[in-house]
PANU-200639 format. One record per atom (N, C-alpha, C): chain; atom name; x negated, y negated, z negated. Coordinates in steps of 0.2 Angstrom, whole numbers. Layout:
residues N
PT chain atom    c1    c2    c3
PT     A   CA     X     Y     Z
...
//
This chain:
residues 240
PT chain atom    c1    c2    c3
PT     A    N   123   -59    46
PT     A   CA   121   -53    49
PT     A    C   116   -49    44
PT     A    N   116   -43    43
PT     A   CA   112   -39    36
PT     A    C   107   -36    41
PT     A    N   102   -37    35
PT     A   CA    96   -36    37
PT     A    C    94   -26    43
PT     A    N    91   -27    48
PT     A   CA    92   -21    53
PT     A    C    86   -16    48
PT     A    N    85   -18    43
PT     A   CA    77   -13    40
PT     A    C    83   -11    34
PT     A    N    78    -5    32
PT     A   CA    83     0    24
PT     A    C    76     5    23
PT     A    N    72     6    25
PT     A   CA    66     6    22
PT     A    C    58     5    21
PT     A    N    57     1    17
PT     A   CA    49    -2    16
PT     A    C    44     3    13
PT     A    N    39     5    18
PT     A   CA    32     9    16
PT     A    C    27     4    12
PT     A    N    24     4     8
PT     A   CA    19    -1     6
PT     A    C    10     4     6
PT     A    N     5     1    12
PT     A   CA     0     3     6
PT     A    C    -1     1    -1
PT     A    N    -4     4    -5
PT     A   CA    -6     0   -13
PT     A    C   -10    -5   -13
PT     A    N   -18    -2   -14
PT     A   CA   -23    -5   -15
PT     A    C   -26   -11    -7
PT     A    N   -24   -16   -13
PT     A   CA   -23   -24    -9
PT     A    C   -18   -24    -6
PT     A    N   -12   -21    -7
PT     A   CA    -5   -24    -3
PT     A    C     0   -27   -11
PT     A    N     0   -19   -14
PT     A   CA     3   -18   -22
PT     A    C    -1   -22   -25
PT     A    N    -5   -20   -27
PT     A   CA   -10   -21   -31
PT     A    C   -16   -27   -27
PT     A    N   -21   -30   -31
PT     A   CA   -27   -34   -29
PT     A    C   -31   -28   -29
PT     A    N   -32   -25   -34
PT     A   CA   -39   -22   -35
PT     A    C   -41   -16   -28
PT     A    N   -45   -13   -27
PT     A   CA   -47    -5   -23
PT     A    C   -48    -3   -30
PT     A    N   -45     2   -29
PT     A   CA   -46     7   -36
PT     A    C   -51    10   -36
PT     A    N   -53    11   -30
PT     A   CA   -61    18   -30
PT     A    C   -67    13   -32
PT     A    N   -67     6   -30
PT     A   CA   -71     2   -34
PT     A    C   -73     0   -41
PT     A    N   -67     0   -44
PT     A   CA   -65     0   -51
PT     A    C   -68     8   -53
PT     A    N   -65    12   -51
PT     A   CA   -68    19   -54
PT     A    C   -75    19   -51
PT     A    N   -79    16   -50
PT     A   CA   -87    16   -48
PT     A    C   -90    11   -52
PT     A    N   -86     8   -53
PT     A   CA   -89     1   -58
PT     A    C   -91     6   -67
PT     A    N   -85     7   -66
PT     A   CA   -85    16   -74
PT     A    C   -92    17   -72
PT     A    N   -94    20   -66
PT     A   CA   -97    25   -65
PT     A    C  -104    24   -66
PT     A    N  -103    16   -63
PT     A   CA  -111    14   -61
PT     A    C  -111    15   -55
PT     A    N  -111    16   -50
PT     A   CA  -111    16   -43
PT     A    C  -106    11   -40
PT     A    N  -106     5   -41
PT     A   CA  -101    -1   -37
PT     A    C  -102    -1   -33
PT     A    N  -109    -3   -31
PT     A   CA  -111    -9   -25
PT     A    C  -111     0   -18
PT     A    N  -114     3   -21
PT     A   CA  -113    11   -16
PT     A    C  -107    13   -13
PT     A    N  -102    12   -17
PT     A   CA   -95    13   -16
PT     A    C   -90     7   -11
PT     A    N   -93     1   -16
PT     A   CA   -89    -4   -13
PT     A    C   -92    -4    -5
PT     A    N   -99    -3    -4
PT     A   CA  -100    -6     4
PT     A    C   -98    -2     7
PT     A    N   -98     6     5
PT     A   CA   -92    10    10
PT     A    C   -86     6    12
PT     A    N   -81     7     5
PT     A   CA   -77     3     7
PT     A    C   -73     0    12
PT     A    N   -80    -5    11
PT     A   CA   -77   -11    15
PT     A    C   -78    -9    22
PT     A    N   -83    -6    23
PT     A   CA   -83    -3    31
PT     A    C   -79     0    32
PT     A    N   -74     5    28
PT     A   CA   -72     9    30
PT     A    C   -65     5    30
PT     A    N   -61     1    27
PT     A   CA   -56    -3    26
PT     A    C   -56    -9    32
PT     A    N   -61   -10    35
PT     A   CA   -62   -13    43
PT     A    C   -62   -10    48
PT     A    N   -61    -3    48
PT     A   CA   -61     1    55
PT     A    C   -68     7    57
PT     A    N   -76     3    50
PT     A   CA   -82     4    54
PT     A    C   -82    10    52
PT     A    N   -78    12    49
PT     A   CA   -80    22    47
PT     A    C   -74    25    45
PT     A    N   -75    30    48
PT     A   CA   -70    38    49
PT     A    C   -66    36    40
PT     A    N   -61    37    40
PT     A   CA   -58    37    32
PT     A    C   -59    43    30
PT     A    N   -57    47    31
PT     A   CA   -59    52    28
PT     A    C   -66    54    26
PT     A    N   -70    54    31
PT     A   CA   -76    56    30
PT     A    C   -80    50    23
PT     A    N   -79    44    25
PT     A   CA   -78    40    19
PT     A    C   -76    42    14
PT     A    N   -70    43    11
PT     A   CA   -69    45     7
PT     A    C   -69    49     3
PT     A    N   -72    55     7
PT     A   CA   -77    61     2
PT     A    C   -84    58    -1
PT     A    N   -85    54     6
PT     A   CA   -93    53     1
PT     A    C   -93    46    -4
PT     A    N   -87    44    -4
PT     A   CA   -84    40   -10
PT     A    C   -84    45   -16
PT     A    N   -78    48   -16
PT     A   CA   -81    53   -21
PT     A    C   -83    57   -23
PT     A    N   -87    59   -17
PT     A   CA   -93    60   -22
PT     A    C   -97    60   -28
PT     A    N   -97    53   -27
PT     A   CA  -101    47   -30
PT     A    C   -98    46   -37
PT     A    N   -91    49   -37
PT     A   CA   -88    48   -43
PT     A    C   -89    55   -47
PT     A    N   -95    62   -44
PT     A   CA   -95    65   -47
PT     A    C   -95    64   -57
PT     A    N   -92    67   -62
PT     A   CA   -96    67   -68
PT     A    C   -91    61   -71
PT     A    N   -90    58   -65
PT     A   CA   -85    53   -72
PT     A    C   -80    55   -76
PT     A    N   -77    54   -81
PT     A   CA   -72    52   -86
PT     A    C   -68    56   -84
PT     A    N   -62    62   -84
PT     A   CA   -57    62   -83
PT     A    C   -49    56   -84
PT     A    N   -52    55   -89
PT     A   CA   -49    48   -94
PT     A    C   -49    42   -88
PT     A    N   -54    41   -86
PT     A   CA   -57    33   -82
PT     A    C   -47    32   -77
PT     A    N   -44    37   -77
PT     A   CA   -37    34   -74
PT     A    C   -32    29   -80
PT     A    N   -32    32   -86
PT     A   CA   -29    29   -90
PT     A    C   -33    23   -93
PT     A    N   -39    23   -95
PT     A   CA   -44    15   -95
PT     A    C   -42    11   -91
PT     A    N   -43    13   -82
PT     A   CA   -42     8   -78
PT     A    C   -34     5   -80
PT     A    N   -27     7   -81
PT     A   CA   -21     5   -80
PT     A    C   -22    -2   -85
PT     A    N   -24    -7   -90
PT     A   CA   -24   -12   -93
PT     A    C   -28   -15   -84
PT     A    N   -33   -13   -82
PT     A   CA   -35   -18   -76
PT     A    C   -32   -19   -71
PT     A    N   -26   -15   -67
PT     A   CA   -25   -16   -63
PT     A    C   -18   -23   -63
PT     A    N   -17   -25   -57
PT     A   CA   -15   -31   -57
PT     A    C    -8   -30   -53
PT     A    N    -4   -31   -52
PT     A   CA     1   -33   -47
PT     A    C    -1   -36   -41
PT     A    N     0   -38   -37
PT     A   CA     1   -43   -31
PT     A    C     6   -47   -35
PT     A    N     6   -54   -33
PT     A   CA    10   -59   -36
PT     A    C    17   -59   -29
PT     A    N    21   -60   -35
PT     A   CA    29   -57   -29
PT     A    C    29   -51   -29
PT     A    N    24   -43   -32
PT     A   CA    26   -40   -28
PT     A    C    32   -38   -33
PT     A    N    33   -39   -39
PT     A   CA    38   -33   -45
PT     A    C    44   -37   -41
PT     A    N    45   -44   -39
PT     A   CA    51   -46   -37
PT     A    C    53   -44   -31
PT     A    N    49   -44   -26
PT     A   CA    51   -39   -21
PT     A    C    52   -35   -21
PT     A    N    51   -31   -24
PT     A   CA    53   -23   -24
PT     A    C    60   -22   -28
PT     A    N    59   -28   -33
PT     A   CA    65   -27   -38
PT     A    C    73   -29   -32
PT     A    N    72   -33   -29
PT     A   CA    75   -38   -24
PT     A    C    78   -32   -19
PT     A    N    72   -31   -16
PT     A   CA    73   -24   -10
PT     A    C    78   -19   -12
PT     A    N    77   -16   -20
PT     A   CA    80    -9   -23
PT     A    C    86   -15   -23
PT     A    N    89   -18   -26
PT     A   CA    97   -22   -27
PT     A    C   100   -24   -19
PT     A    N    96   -22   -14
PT     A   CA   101   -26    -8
PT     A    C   101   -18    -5
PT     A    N    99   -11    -9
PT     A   CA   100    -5    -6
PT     A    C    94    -2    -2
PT     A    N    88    -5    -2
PT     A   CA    84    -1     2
PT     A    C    78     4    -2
PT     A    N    78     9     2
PT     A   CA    72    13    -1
PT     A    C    65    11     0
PT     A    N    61    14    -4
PT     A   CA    55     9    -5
PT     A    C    49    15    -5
PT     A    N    42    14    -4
PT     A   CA    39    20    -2
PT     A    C    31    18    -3
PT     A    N    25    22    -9
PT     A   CA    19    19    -5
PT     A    C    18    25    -4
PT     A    N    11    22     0
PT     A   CA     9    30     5
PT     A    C    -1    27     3
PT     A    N    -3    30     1
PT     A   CA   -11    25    -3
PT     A    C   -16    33     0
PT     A    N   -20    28     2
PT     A   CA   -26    35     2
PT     A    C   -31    32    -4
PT     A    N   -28    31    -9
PT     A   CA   -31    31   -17
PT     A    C   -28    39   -20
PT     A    N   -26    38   -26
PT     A   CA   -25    43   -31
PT     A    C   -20    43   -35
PT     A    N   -18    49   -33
PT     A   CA   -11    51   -38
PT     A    C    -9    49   -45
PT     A    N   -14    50   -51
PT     A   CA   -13    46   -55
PT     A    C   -11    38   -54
PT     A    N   -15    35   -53
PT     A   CA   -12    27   -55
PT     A    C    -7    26   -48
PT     A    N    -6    28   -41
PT     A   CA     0    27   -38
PT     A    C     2    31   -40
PT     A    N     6    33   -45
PT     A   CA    12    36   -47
PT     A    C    13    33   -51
PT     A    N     8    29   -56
PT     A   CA    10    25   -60
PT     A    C    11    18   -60
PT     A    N     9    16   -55
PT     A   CA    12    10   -49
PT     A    C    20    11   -48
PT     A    N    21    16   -45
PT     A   CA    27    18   -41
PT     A    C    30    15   -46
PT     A    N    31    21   -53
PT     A   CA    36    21   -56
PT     A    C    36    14   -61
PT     A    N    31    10   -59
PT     A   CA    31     1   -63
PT     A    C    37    -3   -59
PT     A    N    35     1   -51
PT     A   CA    42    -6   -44
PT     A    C    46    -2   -44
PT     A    N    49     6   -48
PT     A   CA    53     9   -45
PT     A    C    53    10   -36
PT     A    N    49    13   -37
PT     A   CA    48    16   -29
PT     A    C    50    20   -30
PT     A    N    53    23   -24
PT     A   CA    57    31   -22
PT     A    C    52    36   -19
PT     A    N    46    34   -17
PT     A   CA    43    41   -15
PT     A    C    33    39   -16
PT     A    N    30    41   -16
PT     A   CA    23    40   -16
PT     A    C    18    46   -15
PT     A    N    15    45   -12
PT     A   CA     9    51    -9
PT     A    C     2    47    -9
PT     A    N    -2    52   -10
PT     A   CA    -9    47   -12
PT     A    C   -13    55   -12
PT     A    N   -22    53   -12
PT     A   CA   -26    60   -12
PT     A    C   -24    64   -19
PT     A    N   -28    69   -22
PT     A   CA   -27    73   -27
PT     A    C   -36    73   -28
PT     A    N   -38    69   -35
PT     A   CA   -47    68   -37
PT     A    C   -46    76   -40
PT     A    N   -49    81   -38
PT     A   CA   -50    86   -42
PT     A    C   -54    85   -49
PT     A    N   -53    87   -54
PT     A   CA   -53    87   -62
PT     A    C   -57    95   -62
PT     A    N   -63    95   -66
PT     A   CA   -67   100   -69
PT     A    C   -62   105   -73
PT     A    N   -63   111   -75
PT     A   CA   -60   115   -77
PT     A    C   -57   116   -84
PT     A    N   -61   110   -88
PT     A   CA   -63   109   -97
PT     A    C   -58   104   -95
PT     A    N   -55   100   -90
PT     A   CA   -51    95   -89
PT     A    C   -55    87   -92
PT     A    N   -60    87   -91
PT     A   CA   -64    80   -95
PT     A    C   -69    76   -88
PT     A    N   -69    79   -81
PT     A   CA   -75    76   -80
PT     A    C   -70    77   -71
PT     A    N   -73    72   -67
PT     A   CA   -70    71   -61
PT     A    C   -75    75   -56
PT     A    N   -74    79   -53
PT     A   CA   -79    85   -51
PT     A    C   -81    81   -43
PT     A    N   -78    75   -39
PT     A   CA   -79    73   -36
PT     A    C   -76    77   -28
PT     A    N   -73    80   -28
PT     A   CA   -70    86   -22
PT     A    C   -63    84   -24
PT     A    N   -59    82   -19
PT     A   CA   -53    82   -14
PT     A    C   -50    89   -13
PT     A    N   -43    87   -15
PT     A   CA   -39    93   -13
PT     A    C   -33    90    -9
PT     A    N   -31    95    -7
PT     A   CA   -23    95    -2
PT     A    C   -26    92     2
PT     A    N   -21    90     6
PT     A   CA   -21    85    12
PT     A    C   -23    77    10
PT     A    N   -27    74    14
PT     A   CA   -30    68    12
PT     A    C   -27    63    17
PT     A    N   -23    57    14
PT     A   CA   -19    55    15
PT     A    C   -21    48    18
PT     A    N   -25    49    25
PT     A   CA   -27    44    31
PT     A    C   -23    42    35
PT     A    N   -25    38    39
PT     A   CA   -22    33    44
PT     A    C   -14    37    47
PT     A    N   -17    43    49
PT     A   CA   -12    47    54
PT     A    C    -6    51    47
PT     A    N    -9    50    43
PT     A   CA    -5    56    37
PT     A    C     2    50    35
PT     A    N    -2    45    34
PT     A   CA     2    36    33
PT     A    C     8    37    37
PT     A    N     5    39    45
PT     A   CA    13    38    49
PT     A    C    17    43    50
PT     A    N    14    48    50
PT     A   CA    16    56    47
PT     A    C    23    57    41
PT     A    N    18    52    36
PT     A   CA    23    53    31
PT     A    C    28    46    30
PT     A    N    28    42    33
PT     A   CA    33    36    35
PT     A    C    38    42    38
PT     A    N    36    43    45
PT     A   CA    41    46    49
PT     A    C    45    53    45
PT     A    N    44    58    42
PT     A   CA    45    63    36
PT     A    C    49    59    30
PT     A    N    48    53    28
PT     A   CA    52    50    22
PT     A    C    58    46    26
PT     A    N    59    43    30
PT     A   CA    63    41    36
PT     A    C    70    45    39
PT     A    N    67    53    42
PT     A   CA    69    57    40
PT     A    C    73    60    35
PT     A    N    71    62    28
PT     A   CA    71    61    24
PT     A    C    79    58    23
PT     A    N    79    53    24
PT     A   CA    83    47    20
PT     A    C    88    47    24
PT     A    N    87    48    30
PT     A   CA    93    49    37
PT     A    C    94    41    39
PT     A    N    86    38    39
PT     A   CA    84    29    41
PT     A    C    80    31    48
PT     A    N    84    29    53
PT     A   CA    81    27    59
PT     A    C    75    25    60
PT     A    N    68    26    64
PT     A   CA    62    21    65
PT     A    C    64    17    64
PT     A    N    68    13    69
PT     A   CA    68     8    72
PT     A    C    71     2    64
PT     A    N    72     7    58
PT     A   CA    74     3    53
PT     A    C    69     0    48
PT     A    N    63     3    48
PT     A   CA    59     4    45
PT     A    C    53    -2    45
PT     A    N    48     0    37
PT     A   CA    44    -6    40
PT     A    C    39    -3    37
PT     A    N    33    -5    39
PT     A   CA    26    -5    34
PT     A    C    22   -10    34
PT     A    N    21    -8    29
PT     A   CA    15   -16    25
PT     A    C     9   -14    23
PT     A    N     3   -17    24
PT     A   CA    -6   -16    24
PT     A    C   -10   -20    25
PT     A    N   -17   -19    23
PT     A   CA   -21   -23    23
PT     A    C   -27   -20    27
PT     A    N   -25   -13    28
PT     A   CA   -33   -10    30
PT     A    C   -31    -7    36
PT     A    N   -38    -4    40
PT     A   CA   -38    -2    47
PT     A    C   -35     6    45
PT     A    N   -32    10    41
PT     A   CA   -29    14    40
PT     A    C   -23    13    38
PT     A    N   -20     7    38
PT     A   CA   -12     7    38
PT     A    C   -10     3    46
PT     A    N   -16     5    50
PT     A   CA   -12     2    58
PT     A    C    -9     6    59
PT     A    N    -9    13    61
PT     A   CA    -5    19    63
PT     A    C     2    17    60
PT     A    N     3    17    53
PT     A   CA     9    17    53
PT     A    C    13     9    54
PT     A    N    10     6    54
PT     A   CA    12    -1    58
PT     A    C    18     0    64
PT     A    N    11     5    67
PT     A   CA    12     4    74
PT     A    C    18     8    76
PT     A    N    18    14    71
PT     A   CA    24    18    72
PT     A    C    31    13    69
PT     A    N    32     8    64
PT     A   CA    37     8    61
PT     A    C    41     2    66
PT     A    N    46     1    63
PT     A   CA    51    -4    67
PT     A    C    49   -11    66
PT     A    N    45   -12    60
PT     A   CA    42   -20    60
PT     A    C    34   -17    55
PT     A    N    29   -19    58
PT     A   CA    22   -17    56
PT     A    C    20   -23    53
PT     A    N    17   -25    46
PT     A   CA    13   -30    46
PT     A    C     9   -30    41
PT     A    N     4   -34    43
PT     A   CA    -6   -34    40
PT     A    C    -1   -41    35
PT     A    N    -3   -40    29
PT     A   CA    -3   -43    21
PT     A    C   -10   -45    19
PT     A    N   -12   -50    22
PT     A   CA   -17   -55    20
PT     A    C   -23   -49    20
PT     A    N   -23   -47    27
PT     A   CA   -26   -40    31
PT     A    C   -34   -42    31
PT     A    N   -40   -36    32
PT     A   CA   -45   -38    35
PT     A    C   -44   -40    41
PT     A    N   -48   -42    45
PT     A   CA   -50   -46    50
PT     A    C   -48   -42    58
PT     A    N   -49   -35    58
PT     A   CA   -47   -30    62
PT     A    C   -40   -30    64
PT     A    N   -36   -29    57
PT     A   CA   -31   -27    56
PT     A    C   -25   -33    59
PT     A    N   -27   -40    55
PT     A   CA   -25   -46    57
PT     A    C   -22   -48    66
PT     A    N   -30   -44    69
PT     A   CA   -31   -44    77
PT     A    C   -26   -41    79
PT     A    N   -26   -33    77
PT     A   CA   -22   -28    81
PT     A    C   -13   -27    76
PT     A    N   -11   -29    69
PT     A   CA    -5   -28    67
PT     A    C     0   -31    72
PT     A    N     8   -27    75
PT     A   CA    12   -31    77
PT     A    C    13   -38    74
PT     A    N    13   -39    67
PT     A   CA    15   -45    63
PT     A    C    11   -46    58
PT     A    N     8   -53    56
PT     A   CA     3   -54    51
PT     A    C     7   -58    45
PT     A    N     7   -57    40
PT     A   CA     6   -63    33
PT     A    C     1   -65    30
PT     A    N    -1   -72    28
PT     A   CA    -3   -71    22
PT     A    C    -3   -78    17
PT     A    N     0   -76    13
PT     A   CA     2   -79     6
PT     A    C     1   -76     2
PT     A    N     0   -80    -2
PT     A   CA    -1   -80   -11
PT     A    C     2   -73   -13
PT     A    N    11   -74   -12
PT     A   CA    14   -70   -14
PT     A    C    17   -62    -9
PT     A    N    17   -59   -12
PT     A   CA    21   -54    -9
PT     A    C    27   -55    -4
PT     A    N    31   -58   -10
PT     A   CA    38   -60   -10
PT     A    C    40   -64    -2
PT     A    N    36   -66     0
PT     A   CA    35   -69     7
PT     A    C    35   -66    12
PT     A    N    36   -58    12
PT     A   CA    37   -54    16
PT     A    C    46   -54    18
PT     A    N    47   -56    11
PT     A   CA    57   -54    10
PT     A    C    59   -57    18
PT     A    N    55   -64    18
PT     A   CA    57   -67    23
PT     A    C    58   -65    30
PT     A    N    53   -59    33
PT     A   CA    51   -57    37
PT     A    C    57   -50    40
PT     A    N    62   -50    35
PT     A   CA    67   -44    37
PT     A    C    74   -44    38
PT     A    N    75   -52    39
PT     A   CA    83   -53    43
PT     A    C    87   -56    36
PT     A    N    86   -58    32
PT     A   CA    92   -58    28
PT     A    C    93   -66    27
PT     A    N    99   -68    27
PT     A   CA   102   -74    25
PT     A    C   101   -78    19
PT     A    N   103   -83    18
PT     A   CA   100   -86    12
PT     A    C   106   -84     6
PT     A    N   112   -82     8
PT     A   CA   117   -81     3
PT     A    C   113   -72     1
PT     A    N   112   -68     6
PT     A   CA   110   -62     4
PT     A    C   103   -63    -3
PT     A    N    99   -66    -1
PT     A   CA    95   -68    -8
PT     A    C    97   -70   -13
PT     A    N   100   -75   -12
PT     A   CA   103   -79   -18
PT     A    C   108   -74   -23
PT     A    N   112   -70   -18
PT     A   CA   114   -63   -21
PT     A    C   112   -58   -28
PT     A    N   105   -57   -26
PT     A   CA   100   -54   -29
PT     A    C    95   -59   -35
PT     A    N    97   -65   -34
PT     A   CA    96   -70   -40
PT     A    C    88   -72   -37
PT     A    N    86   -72   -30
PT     A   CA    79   -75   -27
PT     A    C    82   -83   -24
PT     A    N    77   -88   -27
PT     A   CA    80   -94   -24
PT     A    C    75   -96   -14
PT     A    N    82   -97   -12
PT     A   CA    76   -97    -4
PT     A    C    71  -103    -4
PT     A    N    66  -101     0
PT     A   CA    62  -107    -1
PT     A    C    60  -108     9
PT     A    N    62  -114    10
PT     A   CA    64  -115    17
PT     A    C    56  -114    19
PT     A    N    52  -117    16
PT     A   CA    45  -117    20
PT     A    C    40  -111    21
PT     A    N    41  -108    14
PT     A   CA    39  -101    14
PT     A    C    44   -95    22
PT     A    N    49   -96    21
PT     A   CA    52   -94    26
PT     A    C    50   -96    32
PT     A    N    49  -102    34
PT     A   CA    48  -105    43
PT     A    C    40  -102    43
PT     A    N    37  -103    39
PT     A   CA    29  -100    39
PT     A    C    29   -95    43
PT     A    N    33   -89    38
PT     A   CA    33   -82    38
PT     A    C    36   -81    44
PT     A    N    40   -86    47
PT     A   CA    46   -81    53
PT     A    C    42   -84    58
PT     A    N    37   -86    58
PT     A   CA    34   -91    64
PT     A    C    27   -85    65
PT     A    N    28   -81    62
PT     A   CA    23   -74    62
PT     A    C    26   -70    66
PT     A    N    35   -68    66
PT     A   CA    37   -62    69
PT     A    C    34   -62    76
PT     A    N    34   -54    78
PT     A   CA    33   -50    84
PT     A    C    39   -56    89
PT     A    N    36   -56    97
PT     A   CA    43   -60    99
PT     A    C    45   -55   105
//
């Protein structure tokens, strides 16, 4: 039986990626500890995201323009996640982040897994183009924007909800959880874990594969070897 899902939304930072990128651009800045404890409250649930993440950056007024391409040597992968995606694009699916980070480095993410679509804030740049003026533009791309634009790229594709899936770690990727055909927290805060239809968490990304129907000839297909324990873990998680 082939797999009922054909398209995967991913948040980035901590699903794609280990790092929070607003923390790393604060670390530049000198303002870590300022940034990160937002953060963290706001990635639990304990503050408005948006309003958070103005006065995040804020905080990055003055920094670098440049500090986008500095950070790319620091960011990381998720372990499993290049094979995932790689895996995902060979058996036909479309592939999507949706990050309330920054255009710069998720574009530069995307086009590292070949994702098919990405949306992320817009850090407005000083007019000398050298320095991050700390002011937000366009639409900022929070919890509800997350499901908004799940549902818009689905469309999009002429992929049913009910094919669809999203994957998170923060109390801003529950909405689109909740809208999609299978939701699931990726080694999530605490909040997130409580309230996702489905939870993982392992080491790897790649332990999601298990999680969306597909047979052990369909992987082997694509050159992934099945691994029975990893599987029974993950499917001992689905929604029942």
């Amino acid at each position: 039986m082939p797999s009922p899902y054909r398209l995967v939304a991913f948040d980035m930072d901590g699903t794609l990626i280990l790092q929070e990128v607003i923390d790393e651009m604060a670390r530049v800045r000198g303002v870590e500890a300022a940034v990160s404890e937002i953060t963290a409250q706001a990635m639990n649930g304990a503050l408005d995201f948006s309003a958070s993440l103005r006065a995040r950056c804020a905080l990055l007024r003055d920094t670098p323009a440049s500090v986008f391409e500095e950070l790319k040597p620091a960011i990381t992968l998720t372990p499993g996640a290049r094979e995932l995606c790689a895996a995902l694009k060979a058996l036909g699916f479309k592939l999507a982040v949706l990050s309330g980070g920054f255009t710069p480095l998720v574009s530069w993410v995307a086009a590292e897994l070949g994702l098919d679509h990405a949306h992320a804030n817009n850090l407005e740049v000083s007019p000398d183009g050298a320095t991050l003026t700390g002011e937000l533009s366009g639409a900022i791309v929070h919890a509800e924007r997350k499901a908004a634009l799940l549902a818009d790229i689905a469309a999009q594709e002429g992929i049913p909800p009910a094919a669809t899936v999203a994957v998170g770690d923060g109390a801003n990727d529950l909405p689109m959880m909740r809208v999609a055909g299978l939701g699931v927290a990726f080694n999530a805060k605490p909040k997130v874990q409580a309230e996702a239809p489905c939870r993982i968490n392992s080491e790897s990304l790649l332990d999601l594969i298990y999680l969306l129907g597909f047979e052990r000839h369909e992987l082997e297909s694509v050159g992934l070897e099945w691994d029975d324990a990893a599987a029974a873990t993950a499917r001992a998680n689905l929604p029942t």
